[in-house]
C-alpha positions in Angstrom: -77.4 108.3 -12.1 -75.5 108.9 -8.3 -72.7 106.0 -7.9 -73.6 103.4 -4.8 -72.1 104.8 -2.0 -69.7 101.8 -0.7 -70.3 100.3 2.5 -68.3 100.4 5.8 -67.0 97.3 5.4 -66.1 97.7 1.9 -64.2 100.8 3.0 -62.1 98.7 5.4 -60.9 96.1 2.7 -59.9 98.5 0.7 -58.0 100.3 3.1 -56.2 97.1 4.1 -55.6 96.1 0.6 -54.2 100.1 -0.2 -51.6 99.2 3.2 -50.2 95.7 2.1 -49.5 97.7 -1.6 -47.7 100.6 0.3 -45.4 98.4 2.0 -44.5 96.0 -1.3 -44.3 99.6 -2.7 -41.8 99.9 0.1 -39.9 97.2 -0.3 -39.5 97.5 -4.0 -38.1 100.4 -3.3 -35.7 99.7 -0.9 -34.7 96.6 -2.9 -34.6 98.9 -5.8 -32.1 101.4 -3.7 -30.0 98.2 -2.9 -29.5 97.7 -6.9 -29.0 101.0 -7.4 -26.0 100.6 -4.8 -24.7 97.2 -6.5 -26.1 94.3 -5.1 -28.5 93.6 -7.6 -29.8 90.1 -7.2 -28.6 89.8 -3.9 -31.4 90.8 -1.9 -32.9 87.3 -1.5 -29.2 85.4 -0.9 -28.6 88.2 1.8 -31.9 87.6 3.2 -31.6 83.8 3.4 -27.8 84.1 4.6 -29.0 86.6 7.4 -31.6 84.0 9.2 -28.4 82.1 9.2 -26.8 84.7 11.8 -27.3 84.4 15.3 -27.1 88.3 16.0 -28.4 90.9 14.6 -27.6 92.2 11.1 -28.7 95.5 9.2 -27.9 97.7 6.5 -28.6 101.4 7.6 -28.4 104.3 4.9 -27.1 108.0 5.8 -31.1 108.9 7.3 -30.8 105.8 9.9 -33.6 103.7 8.0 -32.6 100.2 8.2 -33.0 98.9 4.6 -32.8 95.1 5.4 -32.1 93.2 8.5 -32.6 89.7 10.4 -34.0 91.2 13.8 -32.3 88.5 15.3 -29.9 89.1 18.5 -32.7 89.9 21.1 -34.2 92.0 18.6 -37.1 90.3 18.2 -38.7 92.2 20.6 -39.7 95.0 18.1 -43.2 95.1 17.3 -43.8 93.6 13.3 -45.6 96.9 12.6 -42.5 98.2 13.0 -40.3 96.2 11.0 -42.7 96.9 8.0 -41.3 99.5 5.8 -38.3 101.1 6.5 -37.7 101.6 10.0 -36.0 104.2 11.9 -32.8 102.6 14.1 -33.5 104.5 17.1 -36.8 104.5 16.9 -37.4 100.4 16.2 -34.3 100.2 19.0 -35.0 102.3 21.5 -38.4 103.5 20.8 -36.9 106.9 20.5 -37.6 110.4 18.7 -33.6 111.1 18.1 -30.4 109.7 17.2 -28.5 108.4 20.3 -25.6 109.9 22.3 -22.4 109.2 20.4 -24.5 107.7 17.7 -21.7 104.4 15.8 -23.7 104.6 12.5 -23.3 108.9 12.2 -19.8 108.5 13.4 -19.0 105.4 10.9 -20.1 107.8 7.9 -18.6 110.7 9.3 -15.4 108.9 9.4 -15.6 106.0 7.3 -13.6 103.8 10.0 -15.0 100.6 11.6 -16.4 101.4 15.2 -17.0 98.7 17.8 -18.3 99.5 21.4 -20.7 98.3 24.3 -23.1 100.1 26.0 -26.5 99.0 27.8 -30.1 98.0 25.8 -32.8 98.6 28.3 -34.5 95.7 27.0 -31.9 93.4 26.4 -29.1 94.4 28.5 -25.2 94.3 27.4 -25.2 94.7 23.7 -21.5 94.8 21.9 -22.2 96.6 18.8 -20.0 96.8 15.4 -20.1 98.9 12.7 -18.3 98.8 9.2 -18.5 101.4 6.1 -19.4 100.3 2.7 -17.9 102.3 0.0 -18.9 102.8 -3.8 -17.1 103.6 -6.5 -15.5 106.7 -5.5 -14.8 105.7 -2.0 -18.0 107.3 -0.3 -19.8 105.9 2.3 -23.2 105.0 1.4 -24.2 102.1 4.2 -22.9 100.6 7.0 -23.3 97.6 8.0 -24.6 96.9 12.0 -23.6 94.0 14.0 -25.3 93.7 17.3 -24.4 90.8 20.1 -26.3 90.7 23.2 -23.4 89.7 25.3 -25.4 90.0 28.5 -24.4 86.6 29.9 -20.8 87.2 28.7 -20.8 90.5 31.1 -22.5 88.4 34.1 -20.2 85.9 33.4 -17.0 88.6 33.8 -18.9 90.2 36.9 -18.9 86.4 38.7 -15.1 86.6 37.9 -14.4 89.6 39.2 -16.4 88.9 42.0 -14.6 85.5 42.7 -10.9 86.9 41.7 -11.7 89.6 44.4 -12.5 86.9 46.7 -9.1 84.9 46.1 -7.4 88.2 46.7 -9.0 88.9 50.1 -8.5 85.1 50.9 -4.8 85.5 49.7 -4.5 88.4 51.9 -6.1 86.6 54.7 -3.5 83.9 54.0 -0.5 85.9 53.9 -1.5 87.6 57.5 -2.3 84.3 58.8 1.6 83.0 57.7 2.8 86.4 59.2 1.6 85.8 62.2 2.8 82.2 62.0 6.5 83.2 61.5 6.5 85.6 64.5 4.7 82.8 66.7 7.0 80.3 65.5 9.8 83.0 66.1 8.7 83.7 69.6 8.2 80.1 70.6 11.7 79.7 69.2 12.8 81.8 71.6 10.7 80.8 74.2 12.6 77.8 74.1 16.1 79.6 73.6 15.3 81.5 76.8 16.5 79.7 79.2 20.7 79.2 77.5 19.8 83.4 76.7 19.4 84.2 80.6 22.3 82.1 81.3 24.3 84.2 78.6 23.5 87.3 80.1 23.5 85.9 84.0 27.5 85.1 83.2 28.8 88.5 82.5 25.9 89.9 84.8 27.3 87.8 88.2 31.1 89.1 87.4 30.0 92.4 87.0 28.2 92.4 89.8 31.2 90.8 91.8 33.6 93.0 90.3 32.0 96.3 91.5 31.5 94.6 94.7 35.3 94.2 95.2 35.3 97.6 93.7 33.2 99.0 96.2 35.9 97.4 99.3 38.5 99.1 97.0 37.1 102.8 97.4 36.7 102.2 101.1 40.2 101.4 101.1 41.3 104.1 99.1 38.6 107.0 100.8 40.9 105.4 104.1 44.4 106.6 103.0 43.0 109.7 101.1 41.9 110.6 104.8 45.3 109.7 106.1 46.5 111.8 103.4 45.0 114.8 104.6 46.1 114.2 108.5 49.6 114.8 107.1 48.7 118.3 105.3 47.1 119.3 108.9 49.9 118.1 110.8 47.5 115.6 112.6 49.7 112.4 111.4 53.3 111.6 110.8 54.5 111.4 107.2 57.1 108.7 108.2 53.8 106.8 109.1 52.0 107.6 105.8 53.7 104.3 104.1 52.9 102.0 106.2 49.2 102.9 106.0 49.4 102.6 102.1 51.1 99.1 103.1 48.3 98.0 105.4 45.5 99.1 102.9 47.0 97.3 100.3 47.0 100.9 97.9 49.1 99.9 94.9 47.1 96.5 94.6 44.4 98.5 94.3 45.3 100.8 91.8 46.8 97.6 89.5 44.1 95.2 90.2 40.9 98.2 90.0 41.6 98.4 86.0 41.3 95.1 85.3 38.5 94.8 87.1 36.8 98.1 85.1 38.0 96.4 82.3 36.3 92.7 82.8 33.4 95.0 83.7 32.7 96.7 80.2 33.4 93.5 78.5 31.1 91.5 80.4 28.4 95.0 80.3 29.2 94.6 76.3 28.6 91.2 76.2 25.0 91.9 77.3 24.1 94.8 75.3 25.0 92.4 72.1 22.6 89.9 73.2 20.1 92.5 73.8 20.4 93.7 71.1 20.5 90.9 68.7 17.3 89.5 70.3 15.8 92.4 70.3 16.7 92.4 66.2 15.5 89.1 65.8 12.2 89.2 67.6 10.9 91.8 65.4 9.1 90.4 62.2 9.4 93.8 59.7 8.4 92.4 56.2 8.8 96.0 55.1 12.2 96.3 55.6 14.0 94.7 52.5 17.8 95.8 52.4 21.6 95.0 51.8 22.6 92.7 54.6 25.9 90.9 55.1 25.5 86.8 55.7 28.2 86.6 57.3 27.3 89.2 60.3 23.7 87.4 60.3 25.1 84.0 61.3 27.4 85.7 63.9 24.4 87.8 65.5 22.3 84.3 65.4 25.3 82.4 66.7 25.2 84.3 69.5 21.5 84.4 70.9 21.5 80.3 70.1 25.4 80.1 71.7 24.3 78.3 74.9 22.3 75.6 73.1 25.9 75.0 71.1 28.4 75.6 73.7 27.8 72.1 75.5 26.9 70.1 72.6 29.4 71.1 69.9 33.0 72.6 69.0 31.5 75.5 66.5 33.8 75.5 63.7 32.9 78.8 61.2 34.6 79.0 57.8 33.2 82.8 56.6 34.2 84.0 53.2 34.3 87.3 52.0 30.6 87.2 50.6 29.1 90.5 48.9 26.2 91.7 50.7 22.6 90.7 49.1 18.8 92.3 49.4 16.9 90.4 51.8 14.7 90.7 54.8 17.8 89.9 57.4 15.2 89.1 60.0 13.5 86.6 58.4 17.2 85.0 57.5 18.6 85.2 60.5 15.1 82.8 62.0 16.6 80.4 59.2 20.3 80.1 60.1 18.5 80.0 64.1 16.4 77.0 63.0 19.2 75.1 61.5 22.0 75.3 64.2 19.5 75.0 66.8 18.3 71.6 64.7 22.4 70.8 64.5 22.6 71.1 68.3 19.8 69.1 69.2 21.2 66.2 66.4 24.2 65.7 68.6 23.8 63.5 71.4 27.1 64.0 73.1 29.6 65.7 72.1 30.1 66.5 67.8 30.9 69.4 65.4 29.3 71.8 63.6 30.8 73.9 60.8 28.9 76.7 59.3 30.3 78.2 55.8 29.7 80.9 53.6 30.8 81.3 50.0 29.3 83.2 46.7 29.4 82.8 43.1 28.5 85.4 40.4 24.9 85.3 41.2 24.4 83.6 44.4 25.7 83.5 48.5 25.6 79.7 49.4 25.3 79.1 53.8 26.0 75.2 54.7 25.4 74.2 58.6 26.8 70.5 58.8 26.9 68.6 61.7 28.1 64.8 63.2 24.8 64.1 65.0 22.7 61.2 64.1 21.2 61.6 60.4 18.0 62.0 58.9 16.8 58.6 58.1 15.7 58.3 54.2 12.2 57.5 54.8 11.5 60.8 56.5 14.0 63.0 54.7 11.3 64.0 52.3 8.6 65.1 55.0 10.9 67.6 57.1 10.2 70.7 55.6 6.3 69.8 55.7 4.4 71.9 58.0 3.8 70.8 62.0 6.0 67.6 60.9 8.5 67.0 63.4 10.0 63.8 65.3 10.4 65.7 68.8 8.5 64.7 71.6 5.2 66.6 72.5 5.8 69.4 73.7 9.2 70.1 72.5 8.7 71.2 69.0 6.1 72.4 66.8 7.0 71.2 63.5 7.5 74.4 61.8 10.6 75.1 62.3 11.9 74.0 58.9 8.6 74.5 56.9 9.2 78.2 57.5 12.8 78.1 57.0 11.9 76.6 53.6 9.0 79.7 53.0 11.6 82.3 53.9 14.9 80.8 51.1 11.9 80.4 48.4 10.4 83.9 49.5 13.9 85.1 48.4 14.0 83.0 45.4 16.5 80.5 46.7 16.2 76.9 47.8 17.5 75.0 50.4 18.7 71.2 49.9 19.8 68.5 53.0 22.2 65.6 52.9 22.2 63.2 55.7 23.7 59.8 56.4 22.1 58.3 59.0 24.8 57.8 62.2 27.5 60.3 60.4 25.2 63.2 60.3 23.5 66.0 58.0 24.4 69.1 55.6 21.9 71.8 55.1 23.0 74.5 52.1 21.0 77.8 51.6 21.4 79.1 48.5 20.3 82.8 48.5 20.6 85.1 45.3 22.1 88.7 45.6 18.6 90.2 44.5 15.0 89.2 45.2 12.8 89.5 42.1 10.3 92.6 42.3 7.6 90.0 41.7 8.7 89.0 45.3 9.1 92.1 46.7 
């Protein structure tokens, strides 16, 4: 008797029915390999632990087949076919025929160190990935454990960082131009406004000079006179007898005693311009760059003289100038400081007052006090005078940044600078500068 051939549809269920035993046949197995390496038992508490994990967590044996896992992370986007089994890493990762590049689970057994890294999933994006080696008995590898973290918003988080830390830094550059340009515009206005007492300064010596080479001038005509009579008497054309009462008449030996003084008011006057010049032409210059030793002491006397004619009529300058060491500073930017605060002293005195500027040091420190008997600070805007564009001149006559950048400049070079005033008896400013401006300064 032939057996009844089965029908398509029989076919099918059985098929179906042969696939669902493979894959319990499967899972035994892999369950069974899990005894085998000591966790008999555990299966189901690791399973129910793992759904409790928010990324992704496998065991993976020496031929990359993950042997359990919670295909949570991101993961979830591997097809369930897939997961059926015992799935291939790379291929239920990345859908891929090989191991990857610099593969963490073939360099965990390799080694059988811990390996953590990042690196891009195409589906889910930045993916920090650990790996850890079990050991058995004799201290062999035989799984490792994956840890997988999509850390995707993490990263875009750190990009939007770096983004907006570049952005303070380009604002922060933008900021320190800006005040760069500030202190030379304050610099120049303050000079601006000092150059009208500077041309008088330099007119002084300039209108002596210029008279003294006049009468100088009279003098070699005198002189070119008797040297001519001088040589009538080698040709025999005059008589010597007459000789002296031509160096009488031309007044010769007053000549001769009073042309050296003159030569020599001359180059002191000529000197006294070429200082000035040169200290204004030092103290216009803003040069951040050039951070050296400098000597307070010779920075107050260069500033005292460029501001000199705003003193002069207001004040008897009293200086009382230790012997301070030297100290790293910008000199330039100092020397608008010391400017702003005798300038300030001046224009405190009404009439006629004082001011004394002293210097003295400690072991770590060069202290500058400018004190005057002008009219005081009154309390209740002793707190606002190193604000910036704060000032109590008329329009016109100050811009209120004087002492805002004076205050910029000490903390620049990790000092400070502190007033006392007593309204009617007048005010102390002391600059306290240290001998060395921190690199973070610098």
């Amino acid at each position: 008797m032939c057996p009844q051939r089965k029908t398509k549809q029989q076919l099918l269920m059985e098929l179906r029915a042969l696939r669902k035993r493979n894959e319990e046949l499967e899972a035994f197995a892999n369950e069974s390999q899990l005894a085998r390496m000591g966790f008999q038992g555990s299966d189901e508490l690791l399973r129910k632990v793992f759904k409790t994990i928010p990324d992704l967590f496998a065991f993976i044996d020496r031929d990359f087949r993950i042997l359990l896992s919670n295909w949570h992370g991101g993961y979830d986007y591997v097809p369930e076919e897939v997961r059926k089994g015992t799935p291939i890493c790379y291929k239920a990762y990345y859908n891929s025929d090989k191991p990857c590049d610099h593969c963490h689970v073939a360099e965990v057994f390799k080694t059988g160190k811990p390996v953590t890294r990042e690196k891009m999933n195409p589906r889910i994006g930045h993916v920090e990935i650990r790996a850890y080696p079990i050991f058995d008995e004799s201290n062999n590898v035989i799984l490792v454990t994956e840890n997988i973290r999509d850390i995707t918003k993490r990263k875009q988080a750190e990009e939007a960082l770096e983004k907006a830390r570049d952005s303070a830094e380009q604002a922060n550059e933008a900021l320190k131009t800006t005040h760069k340009q500030l202190l030379h515009q304050e610099k120049m206005a303050s000079i601006g406004q000092l150059a009208a007492g500077v041309a008088h300064e330099i007119n002084n010596p300039m209108a002596f000079i210029t008279s003294n080479f006049s009468t100088l001038n009279k003098y070699m005509e005198r002189l070119s006179a008797f040297i001519g009579d001088q040589d009538a008497v080698f040709r025999g054309d005059l008589n010597p007898d007459d000789l002296a009462a031509k160096r009488k008449e031309l007044k010769v030996d007053k000549i001769l005693n009073d042309a050296a003084r003159l030569i020599e008011e001359s180059l002191e006057g000529a000197e006294r311009v070429r200082k000035i010049v040169q200290d204004l032409k030092g103290f216009s210059r803003v040069d951040e760059a050039e951070y050296k030793y400098a000597d307070m002491n010779q920075c107050l006397e260069s500033t005292i003289n460029i501001v000199w004619n705003e003193l002069k009529y207001k004040a008897k300058l009293v200086k009382e100038l230790d012997d301070i060491p030297q100290i790293q500073c910008w000199p330039r930017q100092l020397n608008q400081v010391f400017m702003n605060l005798l300038v300030n002293a001046a224009n405190s005195i009404e009439k006629q007052g004082n001011i004394v500027v002293k210097t003295s040091s400690d072991e770590r420190n060069v202290y500058i006090t400018v004190s005057d008997t002008g009219s005081g600070i009154p309390d209740e805007i002793r707190e606002r005078i190193f604000e910036p564009f704060f000032t109590t001149k008329e329009v016109g006559k100050g811009t209120g940044l004087g002492l805002s950048i004076s205050y910029d400049i000490v903390k620049k070079h990790g000092g400070e600078i502190t007033v006392v005033s007593e309204v009617g008896k007048g005010s102390l400013f002391r600059v306290r500068l240290p001998f060395k401006v921190s690199e973070e300064m610098v």
